[in-house]
Backbone as numpy.savetxt, mean C-alpha at the origin, in Angstrom:
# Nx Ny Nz CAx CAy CAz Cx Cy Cz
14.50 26.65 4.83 14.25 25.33 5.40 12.76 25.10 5.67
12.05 26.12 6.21 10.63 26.07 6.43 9.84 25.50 5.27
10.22 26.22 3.89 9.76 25.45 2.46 9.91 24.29 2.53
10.94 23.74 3.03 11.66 22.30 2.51 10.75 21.07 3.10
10.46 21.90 4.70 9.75 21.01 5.26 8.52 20.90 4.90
7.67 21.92 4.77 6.30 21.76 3.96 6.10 21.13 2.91
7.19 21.13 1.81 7.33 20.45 0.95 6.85 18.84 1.08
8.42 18.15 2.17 8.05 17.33 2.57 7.10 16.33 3.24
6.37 17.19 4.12 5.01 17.12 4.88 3.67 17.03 4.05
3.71 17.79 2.79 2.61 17.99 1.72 3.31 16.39 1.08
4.70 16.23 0.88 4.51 14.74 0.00 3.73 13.71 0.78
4.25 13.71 1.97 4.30 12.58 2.91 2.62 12.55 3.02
2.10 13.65 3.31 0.54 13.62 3.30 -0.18 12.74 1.53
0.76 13.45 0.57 -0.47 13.09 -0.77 -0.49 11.43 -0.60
1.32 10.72 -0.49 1.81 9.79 -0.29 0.57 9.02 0.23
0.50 9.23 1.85 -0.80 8.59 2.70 -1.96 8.44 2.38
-2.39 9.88 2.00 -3.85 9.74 0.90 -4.34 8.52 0.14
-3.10 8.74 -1.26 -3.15 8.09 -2.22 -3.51 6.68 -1.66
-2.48 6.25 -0.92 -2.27 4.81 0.19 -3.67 4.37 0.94
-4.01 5.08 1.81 -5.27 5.01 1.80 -6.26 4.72 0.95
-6.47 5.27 0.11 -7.45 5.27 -1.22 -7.56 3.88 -1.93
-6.30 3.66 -2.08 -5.40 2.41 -3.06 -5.89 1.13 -2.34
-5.58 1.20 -1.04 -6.10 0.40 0.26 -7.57 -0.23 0.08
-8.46 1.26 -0.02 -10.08 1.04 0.11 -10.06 0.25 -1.31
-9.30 0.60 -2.44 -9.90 0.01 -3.53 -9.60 -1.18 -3.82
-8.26 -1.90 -3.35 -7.77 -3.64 -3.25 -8.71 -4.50 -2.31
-9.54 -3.65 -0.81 -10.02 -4.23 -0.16 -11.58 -4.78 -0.98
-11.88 -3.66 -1.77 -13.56 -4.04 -2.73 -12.67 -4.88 -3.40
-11.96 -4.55 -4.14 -11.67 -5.99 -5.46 -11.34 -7.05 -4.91
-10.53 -7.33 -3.75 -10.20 -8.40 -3.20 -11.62 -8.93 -2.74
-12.52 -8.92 -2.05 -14.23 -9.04 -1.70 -14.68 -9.80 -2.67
-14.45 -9.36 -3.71 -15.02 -9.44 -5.62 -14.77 -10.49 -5.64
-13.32 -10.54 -6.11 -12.37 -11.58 -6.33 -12.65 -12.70 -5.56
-12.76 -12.65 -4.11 -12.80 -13.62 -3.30 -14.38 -14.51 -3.76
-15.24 -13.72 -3.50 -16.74 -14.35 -3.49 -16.87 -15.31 -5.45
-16.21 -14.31 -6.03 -16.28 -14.92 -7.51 -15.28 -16.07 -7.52
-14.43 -16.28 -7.15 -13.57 -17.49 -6.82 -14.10 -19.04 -5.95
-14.51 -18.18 -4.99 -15.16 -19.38 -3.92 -16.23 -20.08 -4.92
-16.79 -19.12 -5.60 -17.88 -20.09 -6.24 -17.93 -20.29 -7.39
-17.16 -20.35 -8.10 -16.53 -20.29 -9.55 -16.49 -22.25 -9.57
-17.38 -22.98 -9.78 -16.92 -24.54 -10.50 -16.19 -24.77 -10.92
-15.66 -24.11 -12.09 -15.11 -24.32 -12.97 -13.36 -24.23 -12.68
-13.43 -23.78 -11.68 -11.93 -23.02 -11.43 -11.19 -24.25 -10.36
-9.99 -25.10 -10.83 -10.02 -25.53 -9.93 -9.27 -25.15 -8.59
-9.38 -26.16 -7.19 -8.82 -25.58 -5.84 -7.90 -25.16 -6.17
-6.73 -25.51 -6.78 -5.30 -25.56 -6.84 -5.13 -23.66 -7.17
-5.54 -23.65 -8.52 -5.80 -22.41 -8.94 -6.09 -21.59 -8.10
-7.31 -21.60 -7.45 -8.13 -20.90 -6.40 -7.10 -20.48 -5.03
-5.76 -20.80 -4.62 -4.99 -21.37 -3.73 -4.20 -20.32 -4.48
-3.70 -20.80 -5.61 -2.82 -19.53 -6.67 -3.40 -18.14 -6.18
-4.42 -17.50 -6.49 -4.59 -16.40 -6.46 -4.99 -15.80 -5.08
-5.34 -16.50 -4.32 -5.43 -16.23 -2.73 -4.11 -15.93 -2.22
-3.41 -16.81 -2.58 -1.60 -16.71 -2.34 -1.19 -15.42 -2.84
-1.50 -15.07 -3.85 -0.77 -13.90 -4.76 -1.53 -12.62 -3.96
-3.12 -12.87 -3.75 -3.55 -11.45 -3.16 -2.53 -11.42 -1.65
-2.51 -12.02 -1.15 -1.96 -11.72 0.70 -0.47 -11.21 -0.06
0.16 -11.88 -0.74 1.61 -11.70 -0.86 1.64 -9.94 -1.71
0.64 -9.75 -2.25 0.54 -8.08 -3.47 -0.05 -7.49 -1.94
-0.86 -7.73 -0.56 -1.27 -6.94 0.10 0.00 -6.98 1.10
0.88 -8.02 1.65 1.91 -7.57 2.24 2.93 -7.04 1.53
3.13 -6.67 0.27 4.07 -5.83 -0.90 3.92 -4.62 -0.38
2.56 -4.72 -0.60 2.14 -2.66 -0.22 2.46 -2.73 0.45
2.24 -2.91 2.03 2.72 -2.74 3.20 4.27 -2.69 3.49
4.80 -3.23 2.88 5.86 -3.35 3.04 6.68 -2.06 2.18
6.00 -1.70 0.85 6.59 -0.58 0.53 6.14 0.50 1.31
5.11 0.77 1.63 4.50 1.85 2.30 5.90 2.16 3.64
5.96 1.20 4.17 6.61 0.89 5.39 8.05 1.77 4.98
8.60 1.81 3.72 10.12 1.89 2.97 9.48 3.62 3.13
8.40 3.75 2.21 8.39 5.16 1.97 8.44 6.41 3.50
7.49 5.52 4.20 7.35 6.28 5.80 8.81 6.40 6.10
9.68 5.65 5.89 10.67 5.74 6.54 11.99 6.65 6.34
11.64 6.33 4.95 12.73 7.43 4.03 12.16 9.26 4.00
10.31 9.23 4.32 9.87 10.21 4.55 10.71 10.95 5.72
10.84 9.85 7.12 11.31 10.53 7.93 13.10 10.90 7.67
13.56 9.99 7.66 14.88 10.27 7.31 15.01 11.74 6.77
14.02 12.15 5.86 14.20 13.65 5.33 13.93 14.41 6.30
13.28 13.77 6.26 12.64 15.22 8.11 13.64 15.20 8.98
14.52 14.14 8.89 14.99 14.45 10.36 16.81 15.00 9.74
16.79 14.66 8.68 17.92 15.44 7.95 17.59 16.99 7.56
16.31 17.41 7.25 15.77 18.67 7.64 15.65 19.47 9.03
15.79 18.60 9.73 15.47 19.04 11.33 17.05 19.68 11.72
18.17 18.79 10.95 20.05 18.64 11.49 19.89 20.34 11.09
19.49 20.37 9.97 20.02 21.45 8.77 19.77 22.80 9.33
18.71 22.96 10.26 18.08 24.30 10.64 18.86 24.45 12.04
């Protein structure tokens, strides 16, 4: 059982990492995205409205999966915890 849990603890950690990382890198492109949009002429509001919409809705996705994975992380742990 001691394996099982390390196991789990090493996923749950790369899991967070990765999440983290993924995080720092939507927050630069979103920055990007944003400043090249705002001043883009050519693009109209409507459009501009489109993809502002789509970033919040792809940044509450993650969150919201992240949220699924933490949870099912624990569920193992704590079905690891019954077992010992």
């Amino acid at each position: 059982m001691r394996i099982t849990k390390e196991m789990i603890a090493l996923n749950k950690t790369v899991f967070n990492d990765y999440f983290v990382a993924r995080n720092v890198l939507y927050e630069q492109t979103a920055r990007l995205v944003n400043k090249f949009w705002e001043r883009s002429p050519i693009f109209p509001e409507n459009g501009k409205k489109v993809v502002f919409e789509w970033m919040r809705n792809y940044k509450i996705g993650c969150e919201s999966f992240k949220n699924i994975v933490n949870e099912n992380f624990k569920q193992l742990e704590d079905l690891s915890d019954k077992s010992t």
